[in-house]
C-alpha positions as CSV (number, residue, x, y, z in Angstrom):
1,X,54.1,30.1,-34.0
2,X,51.3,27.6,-35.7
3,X,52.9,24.3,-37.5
4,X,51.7,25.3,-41.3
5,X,49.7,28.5,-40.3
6,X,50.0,31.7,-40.7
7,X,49.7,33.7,-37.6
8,X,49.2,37.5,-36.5
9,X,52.5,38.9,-35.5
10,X,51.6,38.3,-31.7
11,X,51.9,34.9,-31.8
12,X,55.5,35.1,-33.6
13,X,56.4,37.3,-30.7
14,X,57.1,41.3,-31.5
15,X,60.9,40.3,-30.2
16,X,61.9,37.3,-31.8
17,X,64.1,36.2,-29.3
18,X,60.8,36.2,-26.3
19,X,58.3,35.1,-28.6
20,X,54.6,34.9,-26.8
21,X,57.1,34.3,-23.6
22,X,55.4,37.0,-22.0
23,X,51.7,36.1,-22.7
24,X,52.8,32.6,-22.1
25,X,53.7,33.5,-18.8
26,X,50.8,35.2,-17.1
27,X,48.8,32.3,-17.3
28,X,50.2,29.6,-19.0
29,X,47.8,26.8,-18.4
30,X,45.4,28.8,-20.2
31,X,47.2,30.2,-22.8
32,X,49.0,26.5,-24.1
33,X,45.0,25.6,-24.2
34,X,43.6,28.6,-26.2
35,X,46.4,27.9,-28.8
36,X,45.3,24.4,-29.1
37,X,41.6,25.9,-30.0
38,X,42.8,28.3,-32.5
39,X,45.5,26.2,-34.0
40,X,44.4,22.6,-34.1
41,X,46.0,19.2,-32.5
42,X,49.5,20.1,-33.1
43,X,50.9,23.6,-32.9
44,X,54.3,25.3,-32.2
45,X,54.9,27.8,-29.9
46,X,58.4,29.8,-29.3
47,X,59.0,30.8,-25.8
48,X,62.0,32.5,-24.8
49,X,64.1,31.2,-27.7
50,X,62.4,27.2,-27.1
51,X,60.2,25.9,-29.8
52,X,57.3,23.9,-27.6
53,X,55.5,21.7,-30.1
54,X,52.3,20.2,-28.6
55,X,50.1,17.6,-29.0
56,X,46.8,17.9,-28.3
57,X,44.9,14.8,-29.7
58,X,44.9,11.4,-27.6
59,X,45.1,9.2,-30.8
60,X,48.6,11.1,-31.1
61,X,49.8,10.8,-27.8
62,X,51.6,7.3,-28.3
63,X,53.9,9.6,-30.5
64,X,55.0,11.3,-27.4
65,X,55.3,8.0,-24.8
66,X,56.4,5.3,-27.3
67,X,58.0,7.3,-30.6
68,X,61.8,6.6,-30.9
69,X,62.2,10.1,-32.1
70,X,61.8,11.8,-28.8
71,X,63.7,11.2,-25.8
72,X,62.7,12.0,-22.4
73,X,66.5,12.1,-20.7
74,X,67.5,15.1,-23.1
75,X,64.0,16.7,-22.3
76,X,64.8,17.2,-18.7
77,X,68.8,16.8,-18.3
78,X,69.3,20.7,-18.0
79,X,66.2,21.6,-15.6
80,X,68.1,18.8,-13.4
81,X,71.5,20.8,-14.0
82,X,69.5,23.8,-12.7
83,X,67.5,22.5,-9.9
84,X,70.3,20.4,-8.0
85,X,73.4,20.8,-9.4
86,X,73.7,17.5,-10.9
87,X,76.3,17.7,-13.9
88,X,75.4,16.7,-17.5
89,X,77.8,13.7,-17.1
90,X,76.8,12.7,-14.1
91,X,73.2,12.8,-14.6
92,X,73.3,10.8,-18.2
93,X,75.5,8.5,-16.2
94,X,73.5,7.8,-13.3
95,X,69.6,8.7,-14.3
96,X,68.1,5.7,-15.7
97,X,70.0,3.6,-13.1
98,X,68.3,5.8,-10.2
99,X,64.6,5.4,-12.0
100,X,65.3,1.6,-12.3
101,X,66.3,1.4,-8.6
102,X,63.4,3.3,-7.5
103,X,61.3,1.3,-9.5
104,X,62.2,-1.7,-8.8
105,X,61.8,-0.9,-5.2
106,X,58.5,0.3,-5.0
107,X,57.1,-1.4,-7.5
108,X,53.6,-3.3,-7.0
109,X,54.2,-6.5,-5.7
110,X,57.2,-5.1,-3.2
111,X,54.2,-2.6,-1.6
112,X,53.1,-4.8,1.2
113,X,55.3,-4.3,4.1
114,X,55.4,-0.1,3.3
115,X,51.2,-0.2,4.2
116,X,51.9,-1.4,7.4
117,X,54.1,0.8,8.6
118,X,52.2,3.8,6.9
119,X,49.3,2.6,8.4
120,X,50.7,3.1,12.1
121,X,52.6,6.0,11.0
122,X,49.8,8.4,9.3
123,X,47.4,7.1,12.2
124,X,50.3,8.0,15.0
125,X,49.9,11.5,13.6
126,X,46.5,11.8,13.0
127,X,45.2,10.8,16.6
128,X,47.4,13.4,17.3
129,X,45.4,15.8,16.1
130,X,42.2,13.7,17.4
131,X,44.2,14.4,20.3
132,X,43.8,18.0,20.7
133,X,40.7,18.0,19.6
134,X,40.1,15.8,23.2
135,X,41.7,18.1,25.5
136,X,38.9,20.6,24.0
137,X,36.3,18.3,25.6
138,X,35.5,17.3,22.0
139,X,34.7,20.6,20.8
140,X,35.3,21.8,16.6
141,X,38.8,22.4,16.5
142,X,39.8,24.9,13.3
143,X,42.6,24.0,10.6
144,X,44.2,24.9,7.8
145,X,43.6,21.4,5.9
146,X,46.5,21.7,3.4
147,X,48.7,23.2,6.7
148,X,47.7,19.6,8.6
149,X,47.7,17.3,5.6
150,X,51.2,18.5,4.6
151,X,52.7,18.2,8.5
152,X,50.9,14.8,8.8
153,X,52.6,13.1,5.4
154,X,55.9,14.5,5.6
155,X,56.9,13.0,8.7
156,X,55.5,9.6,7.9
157,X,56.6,9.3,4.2
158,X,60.2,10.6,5.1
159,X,60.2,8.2,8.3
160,X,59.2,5.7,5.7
161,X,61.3,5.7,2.9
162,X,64.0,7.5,4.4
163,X,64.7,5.8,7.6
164,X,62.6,6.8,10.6
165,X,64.4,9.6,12.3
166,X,67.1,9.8,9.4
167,X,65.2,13.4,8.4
168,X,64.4,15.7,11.1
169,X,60.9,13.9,12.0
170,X,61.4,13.2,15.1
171,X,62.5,17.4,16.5
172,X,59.8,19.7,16.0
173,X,61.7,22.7,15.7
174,X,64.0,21.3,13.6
175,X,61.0,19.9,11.2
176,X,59.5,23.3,11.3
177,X,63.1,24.5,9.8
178,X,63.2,21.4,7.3
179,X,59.2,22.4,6.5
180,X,59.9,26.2,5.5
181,X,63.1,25.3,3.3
182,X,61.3,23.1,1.5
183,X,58.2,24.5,0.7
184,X,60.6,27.1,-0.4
185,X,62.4,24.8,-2.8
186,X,59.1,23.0,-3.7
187,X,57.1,26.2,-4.6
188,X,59.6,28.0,-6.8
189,X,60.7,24.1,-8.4
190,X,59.2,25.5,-11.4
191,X,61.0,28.8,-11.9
192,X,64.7,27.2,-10.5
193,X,64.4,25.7,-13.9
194,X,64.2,28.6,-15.6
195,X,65.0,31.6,-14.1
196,X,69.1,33.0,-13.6
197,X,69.9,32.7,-9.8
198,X,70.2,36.3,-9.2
199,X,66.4,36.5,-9.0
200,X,65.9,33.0,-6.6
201,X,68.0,33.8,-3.3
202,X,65.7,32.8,-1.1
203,X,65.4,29.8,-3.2
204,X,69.0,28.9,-3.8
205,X,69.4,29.8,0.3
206,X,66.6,26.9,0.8
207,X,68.1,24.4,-1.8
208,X,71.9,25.2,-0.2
209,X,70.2,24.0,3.6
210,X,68.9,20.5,2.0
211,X,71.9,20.4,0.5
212,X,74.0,20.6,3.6
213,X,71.1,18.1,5.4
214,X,71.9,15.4,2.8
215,X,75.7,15.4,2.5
216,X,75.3,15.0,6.6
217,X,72.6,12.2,6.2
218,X,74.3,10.2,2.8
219,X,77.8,10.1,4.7
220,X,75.5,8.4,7.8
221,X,74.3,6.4,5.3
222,X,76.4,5.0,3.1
223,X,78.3,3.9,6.6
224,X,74.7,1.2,7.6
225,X,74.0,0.3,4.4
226,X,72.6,-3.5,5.0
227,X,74.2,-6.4,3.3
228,X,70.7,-7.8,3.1
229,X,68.8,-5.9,0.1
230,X,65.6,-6.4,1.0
231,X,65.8,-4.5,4.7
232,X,67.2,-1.4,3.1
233,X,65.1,1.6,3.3
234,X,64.6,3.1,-0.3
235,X,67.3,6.0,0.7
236,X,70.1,3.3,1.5
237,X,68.5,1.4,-1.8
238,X,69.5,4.9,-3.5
239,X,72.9,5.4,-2.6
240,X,73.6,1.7,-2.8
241,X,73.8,2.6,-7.1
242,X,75.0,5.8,-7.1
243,X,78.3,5.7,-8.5
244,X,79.7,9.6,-8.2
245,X,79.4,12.5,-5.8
246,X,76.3,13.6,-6.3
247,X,74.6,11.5,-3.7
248,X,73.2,14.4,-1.8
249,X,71.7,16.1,-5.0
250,X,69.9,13.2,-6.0
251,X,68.9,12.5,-2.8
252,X,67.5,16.0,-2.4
253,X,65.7,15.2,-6.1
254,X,63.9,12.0,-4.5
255,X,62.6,13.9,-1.4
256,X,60.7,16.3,-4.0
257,X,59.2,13.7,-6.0
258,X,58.3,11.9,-2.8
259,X,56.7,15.3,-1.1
260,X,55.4,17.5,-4.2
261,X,52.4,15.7,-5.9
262,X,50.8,12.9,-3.8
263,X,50.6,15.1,-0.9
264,X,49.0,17.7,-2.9
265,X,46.5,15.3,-4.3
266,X,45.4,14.0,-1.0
267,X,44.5,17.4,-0.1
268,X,42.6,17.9,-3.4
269,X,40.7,14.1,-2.8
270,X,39.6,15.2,0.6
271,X,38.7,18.8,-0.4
272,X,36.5,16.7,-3.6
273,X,34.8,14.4,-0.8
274,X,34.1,17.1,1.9
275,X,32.4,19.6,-1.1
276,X,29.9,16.7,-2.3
277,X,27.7,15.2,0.5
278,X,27.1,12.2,-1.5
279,X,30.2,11.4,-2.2
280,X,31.1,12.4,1.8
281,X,28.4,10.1,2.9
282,X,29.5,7.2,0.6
283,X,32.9,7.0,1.4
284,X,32.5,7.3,5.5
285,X,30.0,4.5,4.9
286,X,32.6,2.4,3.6
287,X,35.7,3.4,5.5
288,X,34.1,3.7,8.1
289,X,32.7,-0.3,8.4
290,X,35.6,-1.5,7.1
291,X,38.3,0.1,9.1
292,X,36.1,-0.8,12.3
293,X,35.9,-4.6,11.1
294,X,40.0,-4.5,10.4
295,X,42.6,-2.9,13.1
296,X,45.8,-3.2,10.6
297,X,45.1,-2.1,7.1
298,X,46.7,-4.4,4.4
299,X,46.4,-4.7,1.1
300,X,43.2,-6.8,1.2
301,X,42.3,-3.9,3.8
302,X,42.3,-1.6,0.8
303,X,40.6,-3.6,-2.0
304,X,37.3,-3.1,0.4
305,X,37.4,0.4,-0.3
306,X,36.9,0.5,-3.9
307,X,34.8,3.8,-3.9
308,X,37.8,6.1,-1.9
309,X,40.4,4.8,-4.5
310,X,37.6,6.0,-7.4
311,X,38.0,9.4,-5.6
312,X,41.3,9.8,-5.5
313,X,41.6,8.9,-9.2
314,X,38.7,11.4,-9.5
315,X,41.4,14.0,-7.8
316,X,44.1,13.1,-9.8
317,X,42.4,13.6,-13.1
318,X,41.2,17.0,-11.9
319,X,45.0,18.3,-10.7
320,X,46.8,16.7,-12.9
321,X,50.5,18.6,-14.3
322,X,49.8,21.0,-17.0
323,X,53.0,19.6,-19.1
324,X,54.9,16.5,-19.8
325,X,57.6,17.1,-21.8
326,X,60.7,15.1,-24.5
327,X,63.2,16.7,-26.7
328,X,63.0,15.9,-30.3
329,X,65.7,13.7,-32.0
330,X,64.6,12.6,-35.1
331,X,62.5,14.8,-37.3
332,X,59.2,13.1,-37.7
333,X,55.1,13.5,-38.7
334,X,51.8,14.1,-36.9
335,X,48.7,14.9,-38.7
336,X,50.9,15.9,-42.4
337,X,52.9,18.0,-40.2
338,X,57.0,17.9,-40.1
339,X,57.8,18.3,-36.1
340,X,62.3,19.0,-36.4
341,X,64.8,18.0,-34.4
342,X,65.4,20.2,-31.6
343,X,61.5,20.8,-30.5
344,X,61.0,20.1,-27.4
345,X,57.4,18.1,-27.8
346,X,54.2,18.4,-25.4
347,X,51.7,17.0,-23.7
348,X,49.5,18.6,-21.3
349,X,47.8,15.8,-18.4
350,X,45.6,18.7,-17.2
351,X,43.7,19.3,-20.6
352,X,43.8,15.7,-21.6
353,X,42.0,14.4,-18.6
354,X,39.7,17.3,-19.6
355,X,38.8,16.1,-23.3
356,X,35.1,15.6,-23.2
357,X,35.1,12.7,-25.8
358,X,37.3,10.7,-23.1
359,X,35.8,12.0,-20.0
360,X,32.2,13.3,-20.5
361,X,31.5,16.5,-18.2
362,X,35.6,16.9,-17.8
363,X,34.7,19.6,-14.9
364,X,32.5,17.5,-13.0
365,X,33.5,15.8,-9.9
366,X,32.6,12.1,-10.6
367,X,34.5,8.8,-8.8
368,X,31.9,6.5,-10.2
369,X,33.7,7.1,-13.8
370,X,36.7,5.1,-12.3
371,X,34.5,2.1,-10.9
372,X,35.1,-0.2,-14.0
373,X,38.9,0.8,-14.3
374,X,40.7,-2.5,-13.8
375,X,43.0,-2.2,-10.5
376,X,46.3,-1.7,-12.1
377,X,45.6,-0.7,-15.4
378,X,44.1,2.9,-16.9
379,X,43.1,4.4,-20.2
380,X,45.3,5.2,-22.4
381,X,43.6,9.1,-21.9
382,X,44.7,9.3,-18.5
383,X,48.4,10.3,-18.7
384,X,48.3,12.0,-15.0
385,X,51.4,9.3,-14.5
386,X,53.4,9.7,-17.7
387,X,53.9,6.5,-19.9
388,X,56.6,4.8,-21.9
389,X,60.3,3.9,-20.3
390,X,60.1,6.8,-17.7
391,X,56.7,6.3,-16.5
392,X,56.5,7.5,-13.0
393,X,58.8,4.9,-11.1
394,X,56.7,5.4,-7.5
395,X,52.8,5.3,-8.9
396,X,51.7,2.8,-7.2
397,X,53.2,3.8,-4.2
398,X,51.4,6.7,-4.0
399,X,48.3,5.4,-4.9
400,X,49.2,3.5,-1.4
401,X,49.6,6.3,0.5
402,X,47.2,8.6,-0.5
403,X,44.3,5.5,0.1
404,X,45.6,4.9,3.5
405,X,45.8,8.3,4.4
406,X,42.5,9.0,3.1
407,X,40.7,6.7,4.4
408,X,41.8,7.3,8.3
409,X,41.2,11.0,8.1
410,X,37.4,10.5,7.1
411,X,37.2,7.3,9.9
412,X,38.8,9.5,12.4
413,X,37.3,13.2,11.6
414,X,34.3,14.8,10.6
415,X,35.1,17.8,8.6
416,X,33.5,21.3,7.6
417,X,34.9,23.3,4.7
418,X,34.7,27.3,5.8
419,X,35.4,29.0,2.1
420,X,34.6,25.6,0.0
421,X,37.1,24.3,-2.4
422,X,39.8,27.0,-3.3
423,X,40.9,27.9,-6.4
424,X,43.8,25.9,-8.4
425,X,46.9,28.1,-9.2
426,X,47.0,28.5,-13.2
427,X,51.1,29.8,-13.2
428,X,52.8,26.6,-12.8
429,X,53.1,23.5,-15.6
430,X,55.2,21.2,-13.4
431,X,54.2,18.7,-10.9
432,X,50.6,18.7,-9.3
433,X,48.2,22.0,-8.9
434,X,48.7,24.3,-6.2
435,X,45.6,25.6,-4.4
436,X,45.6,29.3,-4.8
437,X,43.6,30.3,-1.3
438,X,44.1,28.8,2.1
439,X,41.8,25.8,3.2
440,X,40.6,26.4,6.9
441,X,38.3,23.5,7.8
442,X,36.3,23.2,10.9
443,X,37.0,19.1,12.6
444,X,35.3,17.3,15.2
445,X,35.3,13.7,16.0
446,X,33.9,10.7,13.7
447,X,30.2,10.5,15.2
């Protein structure tokens, strides 16, 4: 339903109750942006009994971020219900504590010991797979490259901010168990949110096993927690401000967020490098010369490799979430129009960054756009890690991670895409996008 338009009954939904809920749903990417085309900056949509109100212009978008009428807690509070079980009390309770916390923790200027330790970790794992590639007397060795990127992270991120060997890293067959629940958990995220249980067993069977993993591992935990704040791994950090019984489900709720977008996005960044030889032979050039020159990788490491940074911002821009969302409070204006209380109101990251007046040929592949970005600041136009109170509390450490990880695999590999770049999944809204076809890659040793 269009803010101040009249609109055929399709759009108005022929139930009232679904609304365009089922168009919405068969490709809602597209659909949220052919509304925007036919009904201007800001338009309503109802969707299963929700009025979705979005915002479309980037002049606006400081009404969504910064506007005391909207609120980001009462946006999200029952998906959160859903997805782990946290309580409405509980969660209002404990929320903006946990994003403070997290925050705090991983904040800029507390990043340098983590990009040591990734450093040996992601490399342990990588030679790994430089490794087998070895025993073949250095023939091409084929992968899946989302299969090996997503084996690769997990272990060292978890080991990282979790404690090494706290999560199942360290046992492969229990990882591979820990792997399959939760790219159960992670792929259906969306629809958990949603959707009655009755039609997400498999899902519910997948969140119940984490579930049962973290009451074991917060009962270790709270048990070693160091006096000393500043030796405490972000987990221990966690439950050190966690005042209730729910430290299992929010524990469960910071694994996603540490697993589900930055890993993602690494596998987009080197799918982007490995399609464009330029860009391929720029970025070896660089990592290449510097990570010979430099053993460890530090921050300074880092700042030398200005150009792989530009293409994971590059990534990022391209597979960015289709929504943000906050519920409305206080009735308020945008463009003449009266937006209630009640709406939940919109913003979509993945048509933003593709707004030709911000970013000219939006579709295009193109790191050099990023090369006069200042290092910790970004246009207002990219929104890929929210804004406002709630920005994304762990941005700039997975910025870290992804740079790091990035850079070894093109020192260490030389890599062949089979099928080229697959297609990105247009059914999901939350969190980054999905590939929709496998990746299988062809590696062979750095030359």
């Amino acid at each position: 339903m269009g803010i101040g338009k009249k609109l055929p009954p399709f759009y108005s939904g022929w139930i009232p109750w679904l609304g365009c809920a089922l168009e919405f749903g068969k490709n809602p990417l597209r659909f949220i942006n052919l509304m925007g085309h036919k009904l201007g900056p800001v338009y309503t949509l109802k969707v299963a009994g929700e009025r979705m109100t979005f915002l479309t212009d980037a002049k606006d978008f400081h009404n969504f971020f910064q506007s005391t009428n909207v609120d980001f807690q009462k946006a999200v509070q029952s998906s959160v219900q859903k997805i782990a079980s946290v309580t409405e009390e509980a969660f209002f309770k404990n929320h903006t504590k946990i994003h403070d916390t997290v925050k705090g923790r991983l904040s800029f200027h507390k990043l340098p010991p983590f990009c040591e330790t990734l450093h040996s970790k992601f490399k342990e794992h990588l030679v790994g797979i430089k490794n087998q590639i070895t025993i073949k007397n250095g023939c091409e060795f084929e992968a899946e490259l989302k299969d090996l990127v997503r084996s690769t992270m997990y272990k060292s991120i978890m080991d990282n901010l979790f404690g090494d060997g706290v999560l199942p890293t360290h046992d492969e067959a229990t990882f591979k168990e820990f792997e399959k629940n939760f790219l159960i958990f992670d792929e259906q995220f969306e629809y958990a949110a949603r959707l009655p249980k009755i039609f997400l067993r498999e899902w519910t069977k997948s969140k119940n096993w984490l579930l049962q993993m973290f009451t074991r591992v917060t009962k270790q935990c709270m048990q070693t927690i160091p006096a000393d704040v500043e030796s405490r791994t972000l987990l221990q950090t966690l439950l050190a401000v966690i005042d209730d019984d729910f430290s299992p489900n929010w524990s469960m709720m910071m694994l996603w967020a540490s697993l589900a977008n930055a890993i993602p996005i690494t596998f987009w960044t080197l799918c982007m490098i490995y399609q464009h030889p330029r860009v391929l032979e720029k970025v070896q050039s660089e990592v290449r010369q510097v990570l010979k020159e430099n053993e460890k990788c530090d921050e300074s490491t880092l700042t030398l490799m200005p150009y792989t940074r530009q293409c994971i911002l590059e990534a990022i821009r391209l597979h960015s979430p289709g929504i943000f969302t906050r519920r409305v409070i206080k009735e308020f204006r945008v463009k003449g129009y009266n937006i209630p209380v009640g709406d939940l109101l919109m913003v979509s990251p993945f048509w933003a960054h593709r707004n030709s007046q911000q970013f000219p040929d939006p579709e295009e592949f193109k790191p050099e756009r990023w090369e006069n970005i200042e290092k910790n600041s970004f246009p207002e136009s990219f929104i890929a890690f929210g804004g406002g109170r709630y920005q994304c509390p762990g941005r700039w450490f997975a910025l870290l991670e992804m740079h790091i990880y990035v850079s070894l695999f093109v020192s260490l590999f030389d890599c062949k895409l089979l099928n080229g770049v697959p297609d990105l999944c247009e059914l999901h809204l939350v969190g980054t996008q999905q590939s929709v076809q496998k990746c299988p890659v062809m590696l062979s040793l750095a030359k």
